[in-house]
N, C-alpha and C positions, 0 to 999 in steps of 0.2 A: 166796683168800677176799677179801671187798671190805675194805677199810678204814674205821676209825671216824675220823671229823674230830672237831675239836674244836664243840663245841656239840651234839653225838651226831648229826649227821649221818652217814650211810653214802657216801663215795663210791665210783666207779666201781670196779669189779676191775681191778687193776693189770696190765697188757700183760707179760704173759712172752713170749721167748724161747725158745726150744730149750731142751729138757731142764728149764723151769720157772723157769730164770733171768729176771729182769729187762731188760728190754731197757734200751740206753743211756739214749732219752729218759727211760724212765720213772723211772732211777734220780737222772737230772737232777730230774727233777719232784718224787722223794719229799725228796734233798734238799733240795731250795726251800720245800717244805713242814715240813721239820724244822727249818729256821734260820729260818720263818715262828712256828711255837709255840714254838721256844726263846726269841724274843724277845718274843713275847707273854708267857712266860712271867715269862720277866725282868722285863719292864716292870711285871706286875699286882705282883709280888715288890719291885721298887723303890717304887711306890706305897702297901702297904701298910708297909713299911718307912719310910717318910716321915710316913703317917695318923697310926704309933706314937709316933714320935717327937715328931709335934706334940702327941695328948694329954699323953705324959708330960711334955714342957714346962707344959702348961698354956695349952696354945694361942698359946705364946714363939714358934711355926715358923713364924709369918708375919716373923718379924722377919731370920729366916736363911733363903738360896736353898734349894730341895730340892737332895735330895743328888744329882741326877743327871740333866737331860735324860734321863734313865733307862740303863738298859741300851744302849739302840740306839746311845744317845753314846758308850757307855764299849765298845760292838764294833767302832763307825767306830773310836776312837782305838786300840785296840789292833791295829787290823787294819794304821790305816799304821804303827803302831808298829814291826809284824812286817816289811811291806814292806822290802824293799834292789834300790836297781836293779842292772844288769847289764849296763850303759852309765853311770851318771849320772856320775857325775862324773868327769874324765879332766881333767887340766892339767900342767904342766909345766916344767922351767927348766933353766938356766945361766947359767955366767959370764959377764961380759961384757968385750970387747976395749976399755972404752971408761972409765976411770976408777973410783972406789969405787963400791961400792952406796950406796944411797940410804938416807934413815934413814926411806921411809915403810914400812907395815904388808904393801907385799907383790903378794897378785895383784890381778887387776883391778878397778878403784875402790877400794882399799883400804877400811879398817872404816867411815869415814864414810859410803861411798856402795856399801855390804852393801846386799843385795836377799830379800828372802823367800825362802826354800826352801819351793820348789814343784815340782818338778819333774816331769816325767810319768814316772818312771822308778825312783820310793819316795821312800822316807824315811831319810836314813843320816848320821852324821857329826854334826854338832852340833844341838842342839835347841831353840838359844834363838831359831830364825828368821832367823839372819844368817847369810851365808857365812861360809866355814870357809877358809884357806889351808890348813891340817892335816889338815881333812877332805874338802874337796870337791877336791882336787884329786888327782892317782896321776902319777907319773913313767912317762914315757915309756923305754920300755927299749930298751936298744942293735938287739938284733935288730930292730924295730919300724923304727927308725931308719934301720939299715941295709937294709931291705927298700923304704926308701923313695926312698931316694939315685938312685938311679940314674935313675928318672924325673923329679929336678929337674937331673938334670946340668949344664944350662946356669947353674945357679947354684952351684956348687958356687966358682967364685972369686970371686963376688958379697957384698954384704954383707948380708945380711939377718939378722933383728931375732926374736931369741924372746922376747916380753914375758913371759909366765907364770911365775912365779918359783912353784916348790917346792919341790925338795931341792938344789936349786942347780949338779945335774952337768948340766943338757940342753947346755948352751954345751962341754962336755968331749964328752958324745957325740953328736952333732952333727959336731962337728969330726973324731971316727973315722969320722964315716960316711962326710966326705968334704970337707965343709962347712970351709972355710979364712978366711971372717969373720962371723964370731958374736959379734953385740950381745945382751947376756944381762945382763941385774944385775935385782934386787931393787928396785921403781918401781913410781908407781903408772900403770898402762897406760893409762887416759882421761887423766893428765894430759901424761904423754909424748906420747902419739898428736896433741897440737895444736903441739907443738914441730915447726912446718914445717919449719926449716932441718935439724934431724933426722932428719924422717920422706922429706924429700926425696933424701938422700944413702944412704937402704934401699931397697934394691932389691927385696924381698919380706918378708915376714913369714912365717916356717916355723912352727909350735908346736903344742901339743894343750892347750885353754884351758879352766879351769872353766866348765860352763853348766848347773850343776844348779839356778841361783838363777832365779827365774823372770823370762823376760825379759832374760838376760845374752846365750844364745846372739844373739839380734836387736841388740841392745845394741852386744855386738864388733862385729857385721858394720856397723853401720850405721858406727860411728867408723871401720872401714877403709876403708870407700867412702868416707866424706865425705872422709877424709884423700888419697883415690887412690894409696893403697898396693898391690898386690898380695897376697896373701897364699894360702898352703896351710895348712891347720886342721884337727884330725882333730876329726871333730863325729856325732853322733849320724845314720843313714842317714838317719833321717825327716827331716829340715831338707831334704832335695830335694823333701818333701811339701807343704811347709806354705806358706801363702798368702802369710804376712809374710816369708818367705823371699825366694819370688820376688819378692814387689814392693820388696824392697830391691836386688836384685841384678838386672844387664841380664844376660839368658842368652845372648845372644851371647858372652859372657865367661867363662860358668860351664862348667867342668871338673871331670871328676869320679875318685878313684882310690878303688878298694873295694876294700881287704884281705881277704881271708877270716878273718882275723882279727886284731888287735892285743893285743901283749905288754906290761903295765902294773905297775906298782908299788907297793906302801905304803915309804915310807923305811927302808931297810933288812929290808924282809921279801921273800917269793918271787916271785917273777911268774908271772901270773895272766891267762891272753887275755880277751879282749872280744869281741865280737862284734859285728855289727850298726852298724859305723862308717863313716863315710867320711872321705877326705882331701878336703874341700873346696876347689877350687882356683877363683882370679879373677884374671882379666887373666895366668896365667903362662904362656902362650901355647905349651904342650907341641902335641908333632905330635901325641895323640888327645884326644878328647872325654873317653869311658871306657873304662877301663884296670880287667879285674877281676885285681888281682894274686894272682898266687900264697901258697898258705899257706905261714908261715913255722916 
């Protein structure tokens, strides 16, 4: 039978299927239309919840905001509330072969130079808009690691540099995977990365970096280009997509390794794959281009 809309119009009889069932579209459709009068519904509900309030003030509610951009605000916010991405945030760490840790705040830019969270990928970890060392970042786990050795083999007695500090083991496994000099401490990574005499005596940069802060994944890349480091970076697949990708990086240079999947951490709890990554490589001049590795 046809349907009543709201305002009593009739619309069309709805498209069945076989056997009287709904067909997909149309079930697309009626949802669209039920989360269209729920919010209207809301809306008129928040409005006259506001009228009330102002009489019983006395007409005081011009002096206080309405309770709500309505409804519609209070469905956006709980909708990213609900969101958790399923890539977002990946970072990582170890010790370092090279004197104490530092006494700053941690992963890259440390708190002063925190970025919005925005990422395309949810909402998760801390909520006050600043990166998270705690939250935005997950350990890199040994299998992961060791699934990956073998394709940097030519560095394997080289020195290269895990800046991403989290739970402080990546510098221990690293070094099981195969990896024999590993700079790894607690620093902040934009300010390390201008320490040319430094950054000159590393031979690559290996790690799996926070970029759930909007604008950090571009951020790293550009500080390692500018710096002319090398580097391998486990980053989200779509960074091979995006526009500010390419035009920071010459693709004569860019290499690509895709896992079918990576194995991640919270400190101390179970590991957890990932999907949808890539090992972003520049100037490490492996014999392939891409390389889709085997699941681990």
């Amino acid at each position: 039978p046809p349907t009543t809309l709201m305002g009593g119009e009739r619309g069309p009889e709805k498209p069945r299927g076989a056997g009287g069932a709904l067909s997909p579209a149309a079930r697309r459709q009626q949802r669209q239309r039920d989360r269209r009068e729920k919010l209207a519904r809301e809306k008129k509900a928040g409005a006259s919840t506001n009228a009330s309030a102002a009489a019983g003030a006395g007409g005081a509610a011009s002096k206080r905001p309405p309770v709500g951009g309505s409804a519609r605000g209070e469905v956006k916010r709980a909708r990213k509330e609900s969101s958790s991405g399923s890539e977002d945030d990946v970072g990582d760490d170890s010790v370092d072969e090279s004197g104490d840790d530092a006494k700053g705040p941690g992963a890259a830019g440390g708190d002063d130079d925190a970025v919005e969270r925005t990422g395309a990928y949810g909402s998760y970890g801390r909520t006050d808009g600043r990166m998270s060392v705690e939250d935005d970042e997950w350990a890199t786990a040994p299998r992961t690691w060791a699934a990956l050795a073998p394709y940097l083999s030519d560095y394997h007695d080289k020195k290269i540099w895990a800046p991403f500090y989290y739970d402080g083991a990546a510098g221990k496994r690293l070094r099981d995977a195969g990896f024999t000099r590993v700079v790894h401490k607690r620093e902040d990574f934009f300010k390390r990365i201008n320490d040319r005499v430094f950054v000159k005596s590393v031979s690559a940069v290996v790690d799996n970096p926070p970029y759930t802060g909007k604008g950090m994944k571009e951020r790293v890349l550009r500080a390692l280009v500018d710096a002319d480091v090398p580097f391998c970076l486990l980053l989200p697949l779509g960074v091979l997509h995006t526009a500010t990708v390419r035009e920071i990086l010459d693709p004569e240079h860019v290499q690509a390794l895709i896992p079918r999947r990576c194995w991640v951490s919270k400190s101390g709890q179970r590991e957890v794959p990932f999907k949808y990554l890539v090992w972003l490589c520049y100037k490490m001049r492996m014999p392939r281009d891409l390389v889709l590795m085997p699941d681990t």
